[in-house]
Structures are given as C-alpha cells and as structure tokens.
N, CA, C and O atoms as a Tripos MOL2 file, in Angstrom:
@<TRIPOS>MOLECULE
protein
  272   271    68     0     0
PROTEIN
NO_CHARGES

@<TRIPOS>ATOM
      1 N          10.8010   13.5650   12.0620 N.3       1 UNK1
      2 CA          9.9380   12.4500   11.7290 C.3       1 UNK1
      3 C           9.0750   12.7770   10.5100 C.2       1 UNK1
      4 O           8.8910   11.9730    9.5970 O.2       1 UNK1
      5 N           8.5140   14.1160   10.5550 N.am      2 UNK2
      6 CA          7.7880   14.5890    9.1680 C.3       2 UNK2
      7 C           8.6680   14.4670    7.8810 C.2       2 UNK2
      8 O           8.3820   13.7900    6.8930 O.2       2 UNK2
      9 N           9.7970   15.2420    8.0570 N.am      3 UNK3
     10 CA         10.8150   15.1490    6.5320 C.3       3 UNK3
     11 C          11.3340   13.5210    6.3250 C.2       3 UNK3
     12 O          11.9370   13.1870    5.3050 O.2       3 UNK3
     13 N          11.0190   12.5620    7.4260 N.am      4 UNK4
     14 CA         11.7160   11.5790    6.9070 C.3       4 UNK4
     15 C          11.5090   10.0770    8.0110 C.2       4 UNK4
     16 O          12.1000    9.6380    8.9970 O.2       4 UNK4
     17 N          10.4540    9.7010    7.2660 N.am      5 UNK5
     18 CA          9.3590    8.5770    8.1380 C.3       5 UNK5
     19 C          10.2070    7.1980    8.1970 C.2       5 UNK5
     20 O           9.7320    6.1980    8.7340 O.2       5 UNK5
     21 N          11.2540    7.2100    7.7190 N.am      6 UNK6
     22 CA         11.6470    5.9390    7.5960 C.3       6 UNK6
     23 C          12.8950    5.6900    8.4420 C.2       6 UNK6
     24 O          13.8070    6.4880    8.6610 O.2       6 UNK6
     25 N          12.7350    4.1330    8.9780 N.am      7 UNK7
     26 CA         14.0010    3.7590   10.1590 C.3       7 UNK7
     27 C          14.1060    4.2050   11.3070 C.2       7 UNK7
     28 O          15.2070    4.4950   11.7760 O.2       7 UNK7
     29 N          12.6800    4.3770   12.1480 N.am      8 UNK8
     30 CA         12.3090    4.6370   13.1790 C.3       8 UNK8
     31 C          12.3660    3.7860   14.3340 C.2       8 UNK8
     32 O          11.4800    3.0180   13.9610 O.2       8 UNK8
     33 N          12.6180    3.4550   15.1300 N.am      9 UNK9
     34 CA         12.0300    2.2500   16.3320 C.3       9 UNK9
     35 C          11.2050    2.7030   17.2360 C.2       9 UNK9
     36 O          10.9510    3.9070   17.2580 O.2       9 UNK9
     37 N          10.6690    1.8820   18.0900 N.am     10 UNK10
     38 CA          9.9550    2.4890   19.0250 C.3      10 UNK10
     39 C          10.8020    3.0880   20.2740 C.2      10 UNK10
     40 O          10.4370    4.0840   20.9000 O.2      10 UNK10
     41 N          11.5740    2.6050   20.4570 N.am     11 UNK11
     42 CA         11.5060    3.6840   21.7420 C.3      11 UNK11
     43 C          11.8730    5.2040   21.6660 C.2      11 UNK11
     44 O          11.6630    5.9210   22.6440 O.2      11 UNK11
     45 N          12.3470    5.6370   20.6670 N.am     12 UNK12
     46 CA         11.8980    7.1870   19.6120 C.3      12 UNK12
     47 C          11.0720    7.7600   20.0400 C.2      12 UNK12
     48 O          11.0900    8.8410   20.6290 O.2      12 UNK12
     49 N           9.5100    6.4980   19.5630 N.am     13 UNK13
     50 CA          8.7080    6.8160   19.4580 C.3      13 UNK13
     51 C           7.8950    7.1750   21.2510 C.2      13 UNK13
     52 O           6.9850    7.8590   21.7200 O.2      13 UNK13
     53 N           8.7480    6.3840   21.6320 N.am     14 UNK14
     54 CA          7.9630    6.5500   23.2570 C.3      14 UNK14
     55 C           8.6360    7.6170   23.6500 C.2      14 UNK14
     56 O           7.8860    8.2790   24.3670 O.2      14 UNK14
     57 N          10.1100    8.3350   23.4990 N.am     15 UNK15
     58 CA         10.5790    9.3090   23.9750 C.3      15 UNK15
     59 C           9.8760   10.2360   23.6030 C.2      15 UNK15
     60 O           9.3130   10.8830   24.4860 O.2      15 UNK15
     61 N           9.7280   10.5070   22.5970 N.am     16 UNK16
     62 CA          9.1530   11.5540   21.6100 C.3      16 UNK16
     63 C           7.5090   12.1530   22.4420 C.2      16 UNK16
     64 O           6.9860   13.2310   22.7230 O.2      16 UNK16
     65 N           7.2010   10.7060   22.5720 N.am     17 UNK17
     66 CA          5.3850   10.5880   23.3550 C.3      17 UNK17
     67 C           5.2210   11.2260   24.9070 C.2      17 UNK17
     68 O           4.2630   11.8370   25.3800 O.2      17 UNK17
     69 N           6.7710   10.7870   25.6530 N.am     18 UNK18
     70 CA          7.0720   11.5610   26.6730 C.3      18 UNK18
     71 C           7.0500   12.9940   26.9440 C.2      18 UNK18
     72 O           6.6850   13.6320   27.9310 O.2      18 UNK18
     73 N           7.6560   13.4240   25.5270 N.am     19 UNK19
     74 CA          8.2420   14.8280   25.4160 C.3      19 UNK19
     75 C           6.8420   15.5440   25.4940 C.2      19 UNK19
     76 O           6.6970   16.5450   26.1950 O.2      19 UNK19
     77 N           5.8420   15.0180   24.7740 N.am     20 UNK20
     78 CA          4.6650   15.6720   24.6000 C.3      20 UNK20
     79 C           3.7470   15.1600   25.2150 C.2      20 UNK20
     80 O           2.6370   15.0130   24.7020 O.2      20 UNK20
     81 N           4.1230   14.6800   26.8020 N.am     21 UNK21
     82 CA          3.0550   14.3960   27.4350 C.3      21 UNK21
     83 C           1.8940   13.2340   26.9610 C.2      21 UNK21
     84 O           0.8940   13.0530   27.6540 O.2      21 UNK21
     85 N           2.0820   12.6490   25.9990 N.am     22 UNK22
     86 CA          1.2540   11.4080   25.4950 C.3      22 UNK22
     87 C           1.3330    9.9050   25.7980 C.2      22 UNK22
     88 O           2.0630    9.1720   25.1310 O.2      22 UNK22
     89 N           0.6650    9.5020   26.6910 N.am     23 UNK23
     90 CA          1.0620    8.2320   27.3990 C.3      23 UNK23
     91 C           0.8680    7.1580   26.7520 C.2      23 UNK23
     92 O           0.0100    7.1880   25.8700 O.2      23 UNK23
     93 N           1.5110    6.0710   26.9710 N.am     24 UNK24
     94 CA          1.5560    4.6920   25.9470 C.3      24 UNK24
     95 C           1.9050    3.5040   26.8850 C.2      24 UNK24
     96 O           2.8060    3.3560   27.7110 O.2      24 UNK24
     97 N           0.8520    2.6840   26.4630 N.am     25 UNK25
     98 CA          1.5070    1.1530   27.2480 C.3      25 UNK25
     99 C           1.7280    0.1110   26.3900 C.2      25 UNK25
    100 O           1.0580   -0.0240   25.3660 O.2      25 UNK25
    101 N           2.6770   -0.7030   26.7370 N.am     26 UNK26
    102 CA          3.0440   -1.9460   25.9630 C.3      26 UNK26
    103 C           2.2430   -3.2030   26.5700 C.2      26 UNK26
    104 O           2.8100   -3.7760   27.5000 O.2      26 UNK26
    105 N           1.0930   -3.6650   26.1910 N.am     27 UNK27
    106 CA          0.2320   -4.3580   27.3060 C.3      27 UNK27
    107 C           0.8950   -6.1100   27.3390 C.2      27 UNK27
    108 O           0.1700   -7.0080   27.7670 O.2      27 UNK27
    109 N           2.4780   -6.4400   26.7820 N.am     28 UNK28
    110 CA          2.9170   -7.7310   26.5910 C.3      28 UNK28
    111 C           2.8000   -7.9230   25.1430 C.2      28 UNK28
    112 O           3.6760   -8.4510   24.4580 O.2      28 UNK28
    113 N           1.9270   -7.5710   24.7990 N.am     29 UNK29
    114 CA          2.0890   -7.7100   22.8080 C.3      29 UNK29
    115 C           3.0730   -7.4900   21.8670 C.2      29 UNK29
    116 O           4.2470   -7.4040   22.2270 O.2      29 UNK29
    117 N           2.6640   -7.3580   20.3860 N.am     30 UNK30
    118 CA          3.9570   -6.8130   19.5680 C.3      30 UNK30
    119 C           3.3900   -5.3070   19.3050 C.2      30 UNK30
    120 O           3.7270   -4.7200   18.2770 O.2      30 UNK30
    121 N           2.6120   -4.7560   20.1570 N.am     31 UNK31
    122 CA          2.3370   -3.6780   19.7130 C.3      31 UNK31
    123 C           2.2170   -2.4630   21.0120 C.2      31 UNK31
    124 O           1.7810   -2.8820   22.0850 O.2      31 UNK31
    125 N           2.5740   -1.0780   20.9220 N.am     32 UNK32
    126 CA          2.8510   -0.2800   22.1160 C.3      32 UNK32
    127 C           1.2640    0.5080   21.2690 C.2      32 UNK32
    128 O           0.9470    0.5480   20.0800 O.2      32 UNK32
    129 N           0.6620    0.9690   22.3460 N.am     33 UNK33
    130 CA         -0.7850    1.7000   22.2910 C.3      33 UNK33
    131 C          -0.2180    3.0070   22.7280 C.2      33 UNK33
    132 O           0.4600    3.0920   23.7510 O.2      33 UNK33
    133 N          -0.5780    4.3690   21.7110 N.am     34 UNK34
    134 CA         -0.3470    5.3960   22.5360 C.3      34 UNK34
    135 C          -1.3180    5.7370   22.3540 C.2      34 UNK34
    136 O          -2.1500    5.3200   21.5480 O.2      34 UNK34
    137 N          -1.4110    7.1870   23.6320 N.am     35 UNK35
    138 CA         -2.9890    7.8340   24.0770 C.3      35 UNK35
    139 C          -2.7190    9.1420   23.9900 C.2      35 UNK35
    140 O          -1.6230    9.4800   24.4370 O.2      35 UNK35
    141 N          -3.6560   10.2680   23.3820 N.am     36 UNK36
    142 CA         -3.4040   11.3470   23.1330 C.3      36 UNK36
    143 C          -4.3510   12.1370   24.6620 C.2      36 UNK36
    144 O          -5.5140   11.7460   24.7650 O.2      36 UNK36
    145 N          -4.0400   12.7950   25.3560 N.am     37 UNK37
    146 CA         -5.1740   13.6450   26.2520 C.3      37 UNK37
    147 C          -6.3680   13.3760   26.0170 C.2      37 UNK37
    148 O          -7.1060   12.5810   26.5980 O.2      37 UNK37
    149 N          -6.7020   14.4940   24.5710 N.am     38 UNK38
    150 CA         -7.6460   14.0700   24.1120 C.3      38 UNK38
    151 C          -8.2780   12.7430   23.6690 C.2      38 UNK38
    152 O          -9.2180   12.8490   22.8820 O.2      38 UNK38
    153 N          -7.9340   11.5910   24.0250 N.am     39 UNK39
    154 CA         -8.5950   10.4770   23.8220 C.3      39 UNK39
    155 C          -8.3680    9.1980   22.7470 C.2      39 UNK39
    156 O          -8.5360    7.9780   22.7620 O.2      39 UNK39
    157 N          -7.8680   10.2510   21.7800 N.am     40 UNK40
    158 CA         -7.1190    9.4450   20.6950 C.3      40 UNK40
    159 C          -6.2960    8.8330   20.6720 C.2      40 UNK40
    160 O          -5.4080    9.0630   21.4920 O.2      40 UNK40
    161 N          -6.1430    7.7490   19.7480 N.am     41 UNK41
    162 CA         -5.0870    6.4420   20.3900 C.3      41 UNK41
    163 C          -5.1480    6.1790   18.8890 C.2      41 UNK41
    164 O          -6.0410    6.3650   18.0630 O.2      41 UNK41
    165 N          -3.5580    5.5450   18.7780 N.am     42 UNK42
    166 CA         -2.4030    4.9480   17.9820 C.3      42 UNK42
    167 C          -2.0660    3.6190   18.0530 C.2      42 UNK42
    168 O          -1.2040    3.8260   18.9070 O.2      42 UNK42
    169 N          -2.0030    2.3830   17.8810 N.am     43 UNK43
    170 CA         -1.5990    1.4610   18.1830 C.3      43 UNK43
    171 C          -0.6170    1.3270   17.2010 C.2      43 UNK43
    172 O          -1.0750    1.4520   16.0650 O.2      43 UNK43
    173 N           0.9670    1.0470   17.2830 N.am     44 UNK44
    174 CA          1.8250    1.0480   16.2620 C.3      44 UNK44
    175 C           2.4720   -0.6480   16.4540 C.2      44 UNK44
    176 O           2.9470   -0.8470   17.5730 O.2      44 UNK44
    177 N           2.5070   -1.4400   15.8110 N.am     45 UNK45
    178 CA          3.4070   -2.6910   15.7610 C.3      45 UNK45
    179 C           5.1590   -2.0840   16.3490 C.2      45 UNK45
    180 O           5.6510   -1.0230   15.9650 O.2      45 UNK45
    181 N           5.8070   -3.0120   17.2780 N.am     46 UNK46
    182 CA          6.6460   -2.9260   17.6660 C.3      46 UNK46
    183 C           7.9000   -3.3550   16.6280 C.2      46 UNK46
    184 O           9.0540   -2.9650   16.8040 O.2      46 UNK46
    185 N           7.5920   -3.9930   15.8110 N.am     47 UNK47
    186 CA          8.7920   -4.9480   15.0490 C.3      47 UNK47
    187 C           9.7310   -3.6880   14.5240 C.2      47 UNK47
    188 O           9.2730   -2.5630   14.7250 O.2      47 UNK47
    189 N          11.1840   -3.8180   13.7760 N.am     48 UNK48
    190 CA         11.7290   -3.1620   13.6670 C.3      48 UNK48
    191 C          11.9760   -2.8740   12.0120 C.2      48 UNK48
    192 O          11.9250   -3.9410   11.4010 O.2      48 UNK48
    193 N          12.1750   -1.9600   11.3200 N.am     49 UNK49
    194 CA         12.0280   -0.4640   11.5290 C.3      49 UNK49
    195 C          10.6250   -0.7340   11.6650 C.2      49 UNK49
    196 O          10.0360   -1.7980   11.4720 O.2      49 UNK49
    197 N           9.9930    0.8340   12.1710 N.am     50 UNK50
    198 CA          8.4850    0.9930   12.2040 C.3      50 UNK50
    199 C           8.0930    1.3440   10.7210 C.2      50 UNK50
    200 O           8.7980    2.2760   10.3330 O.2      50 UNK50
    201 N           7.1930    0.9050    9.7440 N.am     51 UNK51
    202 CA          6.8050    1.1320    8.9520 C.3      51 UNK51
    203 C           6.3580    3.0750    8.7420 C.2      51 UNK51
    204 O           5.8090    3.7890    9.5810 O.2      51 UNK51
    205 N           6.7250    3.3690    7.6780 N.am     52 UNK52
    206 CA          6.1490    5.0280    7.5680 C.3      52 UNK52
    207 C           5.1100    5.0640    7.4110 C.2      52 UNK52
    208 O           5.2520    6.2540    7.6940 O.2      52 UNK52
    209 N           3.5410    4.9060    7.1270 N.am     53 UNK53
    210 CA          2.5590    4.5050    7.8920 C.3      53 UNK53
    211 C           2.3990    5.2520    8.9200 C.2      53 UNK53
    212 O           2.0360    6.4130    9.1100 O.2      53 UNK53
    213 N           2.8960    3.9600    9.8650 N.am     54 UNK54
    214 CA          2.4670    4.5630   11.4540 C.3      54 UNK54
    215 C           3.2010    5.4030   11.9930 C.2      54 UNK54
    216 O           2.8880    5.7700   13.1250 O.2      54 UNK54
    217 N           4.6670    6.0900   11.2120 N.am     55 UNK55
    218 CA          5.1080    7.4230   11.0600 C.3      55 UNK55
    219 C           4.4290    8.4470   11.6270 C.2      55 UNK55
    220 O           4.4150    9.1130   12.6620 O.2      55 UNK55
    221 N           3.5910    8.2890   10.0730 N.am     56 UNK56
    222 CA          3.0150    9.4520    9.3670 C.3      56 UNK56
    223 C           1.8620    9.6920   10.7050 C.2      56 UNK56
    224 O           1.6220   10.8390   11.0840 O.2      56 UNK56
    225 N           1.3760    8.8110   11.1790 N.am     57 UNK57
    226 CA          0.0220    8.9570   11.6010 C.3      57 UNK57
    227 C           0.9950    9.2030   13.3920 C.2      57 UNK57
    228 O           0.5180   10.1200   14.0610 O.2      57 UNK57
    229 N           1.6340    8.8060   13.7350 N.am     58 UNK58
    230 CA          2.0660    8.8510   15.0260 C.3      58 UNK58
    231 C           2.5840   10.2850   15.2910 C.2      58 UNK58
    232 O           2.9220   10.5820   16.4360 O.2      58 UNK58
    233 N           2.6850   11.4510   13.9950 N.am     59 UNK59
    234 CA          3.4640   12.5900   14.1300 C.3      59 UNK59
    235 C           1.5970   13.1840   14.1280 C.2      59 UNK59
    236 O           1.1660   13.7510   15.1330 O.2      59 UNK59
    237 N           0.5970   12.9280   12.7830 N.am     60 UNK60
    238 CA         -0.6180   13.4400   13.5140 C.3      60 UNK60
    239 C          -1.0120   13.2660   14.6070 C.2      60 UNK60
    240 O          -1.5120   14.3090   15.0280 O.2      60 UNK60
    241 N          -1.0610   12.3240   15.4460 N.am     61 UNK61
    242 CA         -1.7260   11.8450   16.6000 C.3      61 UNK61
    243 C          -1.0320   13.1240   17.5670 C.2      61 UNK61
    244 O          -1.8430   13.8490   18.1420 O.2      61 UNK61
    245 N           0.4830   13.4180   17.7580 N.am     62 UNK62
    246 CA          1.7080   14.3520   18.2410 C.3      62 UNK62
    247 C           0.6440   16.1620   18.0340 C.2      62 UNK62
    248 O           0.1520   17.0150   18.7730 O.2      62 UNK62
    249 N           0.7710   15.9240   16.7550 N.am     63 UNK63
    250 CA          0.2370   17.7370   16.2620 C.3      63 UNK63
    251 C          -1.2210   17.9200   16.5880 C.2      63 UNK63
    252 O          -1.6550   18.8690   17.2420 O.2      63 UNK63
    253 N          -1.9510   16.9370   16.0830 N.am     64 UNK64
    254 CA         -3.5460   17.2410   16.2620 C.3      64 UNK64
    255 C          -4.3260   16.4090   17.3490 C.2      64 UNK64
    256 O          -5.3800   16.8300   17.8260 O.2      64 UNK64
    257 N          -3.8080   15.3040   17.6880 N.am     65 UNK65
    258 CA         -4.4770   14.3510   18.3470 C.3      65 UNK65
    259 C          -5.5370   13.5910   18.0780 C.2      65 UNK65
    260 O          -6.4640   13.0490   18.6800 O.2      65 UNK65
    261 N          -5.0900   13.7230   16.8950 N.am     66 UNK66
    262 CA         -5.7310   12.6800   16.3050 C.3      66 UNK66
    263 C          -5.1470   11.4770   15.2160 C.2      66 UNK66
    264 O          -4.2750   11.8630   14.4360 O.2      66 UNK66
    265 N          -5.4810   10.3810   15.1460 N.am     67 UNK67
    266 CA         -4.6820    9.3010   14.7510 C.3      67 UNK67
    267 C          -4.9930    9.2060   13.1750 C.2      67 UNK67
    268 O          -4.0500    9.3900   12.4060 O.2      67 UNK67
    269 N          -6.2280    8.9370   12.6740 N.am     68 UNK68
    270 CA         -6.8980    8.7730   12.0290 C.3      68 UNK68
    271 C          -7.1350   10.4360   11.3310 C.2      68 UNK68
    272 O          -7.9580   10.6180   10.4340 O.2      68 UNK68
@<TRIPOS>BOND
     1     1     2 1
     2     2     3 1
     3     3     4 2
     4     3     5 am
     5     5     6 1
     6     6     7 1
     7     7     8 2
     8     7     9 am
     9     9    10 1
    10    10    11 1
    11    11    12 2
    12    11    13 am
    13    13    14 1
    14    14    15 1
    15    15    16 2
    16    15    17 am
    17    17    18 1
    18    18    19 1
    19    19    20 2
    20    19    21 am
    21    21    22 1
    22    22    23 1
    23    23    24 2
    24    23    25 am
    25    25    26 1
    26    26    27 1
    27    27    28 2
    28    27    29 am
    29    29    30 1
    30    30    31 1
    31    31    32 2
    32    31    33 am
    33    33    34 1
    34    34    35 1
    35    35    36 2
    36    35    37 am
    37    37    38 1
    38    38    39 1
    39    39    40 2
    40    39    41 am
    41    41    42 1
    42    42    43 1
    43    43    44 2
    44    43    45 am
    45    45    46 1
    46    46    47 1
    47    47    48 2
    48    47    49 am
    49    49    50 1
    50    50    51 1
    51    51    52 2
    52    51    53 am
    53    53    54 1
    54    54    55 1
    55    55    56 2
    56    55    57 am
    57    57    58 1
    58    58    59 1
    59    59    60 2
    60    59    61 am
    61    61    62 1
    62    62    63 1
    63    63    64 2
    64    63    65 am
    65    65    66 1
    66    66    67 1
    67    67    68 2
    68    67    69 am
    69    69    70 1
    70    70    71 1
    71    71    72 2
    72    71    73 am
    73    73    74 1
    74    74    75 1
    75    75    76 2
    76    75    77 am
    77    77    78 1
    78    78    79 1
    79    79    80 2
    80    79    81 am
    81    81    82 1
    82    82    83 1
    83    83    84 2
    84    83    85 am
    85    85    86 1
    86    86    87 1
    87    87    88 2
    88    87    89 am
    89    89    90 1
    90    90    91 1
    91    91    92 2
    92    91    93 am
    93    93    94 1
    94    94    95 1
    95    95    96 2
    96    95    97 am
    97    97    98 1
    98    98    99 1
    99    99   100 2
   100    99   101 am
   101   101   102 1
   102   102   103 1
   103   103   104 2
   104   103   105 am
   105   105   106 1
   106   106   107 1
   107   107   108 2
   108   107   109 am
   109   109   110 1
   110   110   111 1
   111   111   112 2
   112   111   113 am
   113   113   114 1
   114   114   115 1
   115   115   116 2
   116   115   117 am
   117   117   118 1
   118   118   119 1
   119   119   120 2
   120   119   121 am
   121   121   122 1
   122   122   123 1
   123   123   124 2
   124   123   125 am
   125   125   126 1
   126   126   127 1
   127   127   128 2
   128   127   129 am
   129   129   130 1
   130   130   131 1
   131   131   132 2
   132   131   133 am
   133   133   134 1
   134   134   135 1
   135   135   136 2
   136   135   137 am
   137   137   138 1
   138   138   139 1
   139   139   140 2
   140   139   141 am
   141   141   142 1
   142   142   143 1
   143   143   144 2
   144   143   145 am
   145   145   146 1
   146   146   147 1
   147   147   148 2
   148   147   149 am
   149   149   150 1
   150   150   151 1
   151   151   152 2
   152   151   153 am
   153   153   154 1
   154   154   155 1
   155   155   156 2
   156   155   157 am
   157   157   158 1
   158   158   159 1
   159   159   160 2
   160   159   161 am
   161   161   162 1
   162   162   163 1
   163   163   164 2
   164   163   165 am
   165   165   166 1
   166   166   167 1
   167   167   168 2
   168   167   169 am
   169   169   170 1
   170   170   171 1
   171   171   172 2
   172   171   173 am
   173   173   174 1
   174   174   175 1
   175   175   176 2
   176   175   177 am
   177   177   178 1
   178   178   179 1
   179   179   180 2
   180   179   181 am
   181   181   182 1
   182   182   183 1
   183   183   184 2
   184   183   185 am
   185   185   186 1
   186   186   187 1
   187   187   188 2
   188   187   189 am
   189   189   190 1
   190   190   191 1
   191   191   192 2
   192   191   193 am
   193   193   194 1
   194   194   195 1
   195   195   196 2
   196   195   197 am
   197   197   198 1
   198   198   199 1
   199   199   200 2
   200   199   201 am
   201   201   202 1
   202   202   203 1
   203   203   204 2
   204   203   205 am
   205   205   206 1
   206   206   207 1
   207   207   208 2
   208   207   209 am
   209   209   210 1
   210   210   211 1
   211   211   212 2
   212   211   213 am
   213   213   214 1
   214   214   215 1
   215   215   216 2
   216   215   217 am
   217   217   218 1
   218   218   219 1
   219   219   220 2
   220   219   221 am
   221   221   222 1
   222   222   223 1
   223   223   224 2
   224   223   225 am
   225   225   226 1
   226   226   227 1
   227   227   228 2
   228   227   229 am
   229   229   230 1
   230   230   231 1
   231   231   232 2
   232   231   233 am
   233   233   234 1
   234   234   235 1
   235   235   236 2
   236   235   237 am
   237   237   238 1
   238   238   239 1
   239   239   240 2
   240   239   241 am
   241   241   242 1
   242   242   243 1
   243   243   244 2
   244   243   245 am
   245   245   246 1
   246   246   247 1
   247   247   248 2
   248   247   249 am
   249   249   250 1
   250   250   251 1
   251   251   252 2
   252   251   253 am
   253   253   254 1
   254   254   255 1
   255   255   256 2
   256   255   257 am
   257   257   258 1
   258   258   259 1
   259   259   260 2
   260   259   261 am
   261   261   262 1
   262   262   263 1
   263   263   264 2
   264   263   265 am
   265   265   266 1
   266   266   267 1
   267   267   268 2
   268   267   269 am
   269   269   270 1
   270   270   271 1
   271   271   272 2
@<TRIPOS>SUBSTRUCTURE
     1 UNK1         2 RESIDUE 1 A UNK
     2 UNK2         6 RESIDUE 1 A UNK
     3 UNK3        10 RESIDUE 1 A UNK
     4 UNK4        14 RESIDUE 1 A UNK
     5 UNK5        18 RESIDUE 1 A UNK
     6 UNK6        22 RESIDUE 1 A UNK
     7 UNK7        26 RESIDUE 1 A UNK
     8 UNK8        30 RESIDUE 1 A UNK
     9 UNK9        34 RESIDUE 1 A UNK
    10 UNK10       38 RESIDUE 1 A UNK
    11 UNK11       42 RESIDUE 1 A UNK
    12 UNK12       46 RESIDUE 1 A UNK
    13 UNK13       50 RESIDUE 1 A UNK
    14 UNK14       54 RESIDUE 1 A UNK
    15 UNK15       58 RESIDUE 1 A UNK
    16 UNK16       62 RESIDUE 1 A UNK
    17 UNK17       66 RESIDUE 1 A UNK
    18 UNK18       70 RESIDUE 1 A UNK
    19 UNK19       74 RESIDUE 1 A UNK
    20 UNK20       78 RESIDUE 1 A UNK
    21 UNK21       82 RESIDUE 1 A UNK
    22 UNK22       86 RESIDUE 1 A UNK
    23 UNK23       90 RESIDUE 1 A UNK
    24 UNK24       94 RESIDUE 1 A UNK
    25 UNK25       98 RESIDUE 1 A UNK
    26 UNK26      102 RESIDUE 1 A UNK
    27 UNK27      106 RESIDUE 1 A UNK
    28 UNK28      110 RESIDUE 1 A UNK
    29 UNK29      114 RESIDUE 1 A UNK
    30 UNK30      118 RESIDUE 1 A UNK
    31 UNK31      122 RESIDUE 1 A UNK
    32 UNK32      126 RESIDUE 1 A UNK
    33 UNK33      130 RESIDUE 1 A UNK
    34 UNK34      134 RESIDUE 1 A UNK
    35 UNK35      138 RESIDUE 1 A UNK
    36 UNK36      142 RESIDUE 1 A UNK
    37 UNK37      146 RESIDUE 1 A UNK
    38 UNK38      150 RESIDUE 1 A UNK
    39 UNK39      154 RESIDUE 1 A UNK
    40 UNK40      158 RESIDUE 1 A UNK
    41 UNK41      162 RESIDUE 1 A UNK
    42 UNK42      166 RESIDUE 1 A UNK
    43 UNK43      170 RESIDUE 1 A UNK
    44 UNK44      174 RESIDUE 1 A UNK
    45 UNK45      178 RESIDUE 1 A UNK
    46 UNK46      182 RESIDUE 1 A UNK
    47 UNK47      186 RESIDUE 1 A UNK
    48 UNK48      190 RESIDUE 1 A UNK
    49 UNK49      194 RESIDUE 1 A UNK
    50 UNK50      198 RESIDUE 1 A UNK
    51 UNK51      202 RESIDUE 1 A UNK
    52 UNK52      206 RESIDUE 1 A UNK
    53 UNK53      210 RESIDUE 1 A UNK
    54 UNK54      214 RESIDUE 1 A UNK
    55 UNK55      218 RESIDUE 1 A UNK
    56 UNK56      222 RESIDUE 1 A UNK
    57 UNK57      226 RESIDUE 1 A UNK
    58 UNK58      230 RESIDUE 1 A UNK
    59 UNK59      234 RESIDUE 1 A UNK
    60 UNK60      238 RESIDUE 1 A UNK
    61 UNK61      242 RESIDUE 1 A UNK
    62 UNK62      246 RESIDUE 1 A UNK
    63 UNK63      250 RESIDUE 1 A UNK
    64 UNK64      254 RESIDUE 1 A UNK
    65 UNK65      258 RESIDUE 1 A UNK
    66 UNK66      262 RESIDUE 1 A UNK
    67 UNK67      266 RESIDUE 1 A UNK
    68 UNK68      270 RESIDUE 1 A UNK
C-alpha cells in the first residue's frame, strides 16, 4: 500500500484493519470509519477506487495510529 496507493477498495482495506487488530464500522453510509486502539480514527469514502489520499493516511493510521 506504501509503494503504491492507487486502485485500492475497501474491503483490502478492512482485511488489512483485521490483520492489525483495528476495528471499523460501516454505520449504512458511503463511508467505513476505522478505529485505531489508541483512539484514532480514519473515516475513508467507500466509492471505488479509494482515492491515494486516504491511502496514504490509512497506512499511517496502520504504523503510528494516527490518522492525521
């Protein structure tokens, strides 16, 4: 995901969130919310591909836990 942000979908992104223990809900919207342990949260638009953007920031949220 770091070498190459583009043509992602979400459910990647939810496997990926699994792998590392980071929980996410789809609350009916176009958008899945993920939650880092630490507290930090991601909200990424569902539409398809995922923009690199919320890539970029969904692989920080992964390493540091933080979104922002």
């Amino acid at each position: 995901m770091k070498a190459n942000p583009l043509d992602w979908r979400i459910e990647s992104l939810k496997s990926v969130a699994e792998a590392f223990e980071v929980k996410f809900l789809q609350p009916g919207g176009s958008h899945v919310i993920f939650r880092h342990a630490n507290g930090a949260m991601l909200s990424v638009p569902a539409r398809r591909p995922i923009k690199p953007v919320y890539i970029r920031k969904f692989v920080r949220l992964i390493e540091e836990g933080t979104a922002e």
